[in-house]
Structures are given as structure tokens and as C-alpha cells.
C-alpha positions in Angstrom: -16.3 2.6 -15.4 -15.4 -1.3 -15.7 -11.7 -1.0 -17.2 -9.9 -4.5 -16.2 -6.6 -2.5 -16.4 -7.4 -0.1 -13.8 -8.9 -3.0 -11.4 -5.7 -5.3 -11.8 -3.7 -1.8 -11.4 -5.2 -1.2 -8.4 -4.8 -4.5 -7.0 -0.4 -4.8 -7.9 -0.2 -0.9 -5.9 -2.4 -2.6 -3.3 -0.2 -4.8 -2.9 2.7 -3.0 -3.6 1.4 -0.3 -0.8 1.4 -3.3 1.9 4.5 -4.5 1.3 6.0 -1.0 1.7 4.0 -0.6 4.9 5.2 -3.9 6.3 9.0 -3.1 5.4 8.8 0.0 7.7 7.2 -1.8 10.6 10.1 -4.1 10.6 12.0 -3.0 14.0 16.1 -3.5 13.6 16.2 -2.5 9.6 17.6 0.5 8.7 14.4 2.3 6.6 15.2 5.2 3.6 13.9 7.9 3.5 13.2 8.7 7.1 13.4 12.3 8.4 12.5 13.4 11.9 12.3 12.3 15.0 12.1 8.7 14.7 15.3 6.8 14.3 15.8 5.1 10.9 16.2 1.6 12.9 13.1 1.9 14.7 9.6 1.2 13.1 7.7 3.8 11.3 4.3 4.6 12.3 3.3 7.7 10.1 4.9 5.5 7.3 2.8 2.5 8.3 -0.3 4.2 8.2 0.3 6.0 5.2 1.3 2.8 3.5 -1.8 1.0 4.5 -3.9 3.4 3.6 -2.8 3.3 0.3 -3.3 0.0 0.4 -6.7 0.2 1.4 -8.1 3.0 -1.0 -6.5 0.7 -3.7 -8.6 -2.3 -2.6 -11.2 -0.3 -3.0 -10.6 1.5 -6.0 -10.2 -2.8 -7.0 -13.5 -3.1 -5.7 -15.6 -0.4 -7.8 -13.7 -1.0 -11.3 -14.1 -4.6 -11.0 -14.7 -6.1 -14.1 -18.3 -8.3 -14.4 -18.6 -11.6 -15.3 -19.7 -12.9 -18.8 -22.9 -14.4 -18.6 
């Protein structure tokens, strides 16, 4: 399944995903949509790896639909 829409899809969530992750590791900003034992001002970690996970299973997903090149 080559489908260009689904590779450059892939690619804004990937990125998308990473900035996400990134925002949470930032120590000193108050993160939404925090529950437990964390504080909200602290970084994140489950969100972190959760985020960059993402991130990563969307690079691949990228990876496998990419589309091929004319020849």
C-alpha cells in the first residue's frame, strides 16, 4: 500500500507526536492534562515516552507507505 497521503500523514503526526513529547519534558511549564502523582510543573516521563513512541511508530508507518520514485 504506497498511498502518498498516508506517508506525508504519517510524517506531520510524527512530528506533531515530538513536539508534544518535547513540550512535557520542559521542566518549569505548567503541562495540561496531567493527573497523578507528578506535579504539573515538573517534566513528564510517561507522557514523554508515550509521545515518542508515537512519534516513532509514525516514522515508521512513513517508512513502509513511502511513495517510489518515477523511473
Amino acid at each position: 500500500m504506497k498511498n502518498p497521503g498516508i506517508f506525508f500523514g504519517a510524517i506531520i503526526v510524527a512530528i506533531v507526536c515530538f513536539l508534544i513529547g518535547i513540550y512535557y519534558a520542559l521542566p518549569g511549564v505548567n503541562h495540561i492534562l496531567v493527573s497523578g502523582k507528578t506535579p504539573p510543573m515538573d517534566p513528564q516521563p510517561a507522557h514523554i515516552l508515550l509521545f515518542m513512541g508515537l512519534a516513532v511508530l509514525c516514522i515508521i508507518a512513513a517508512l513502509v507507505t513511502r511513495p517510489k520514485a518515477n523511473r
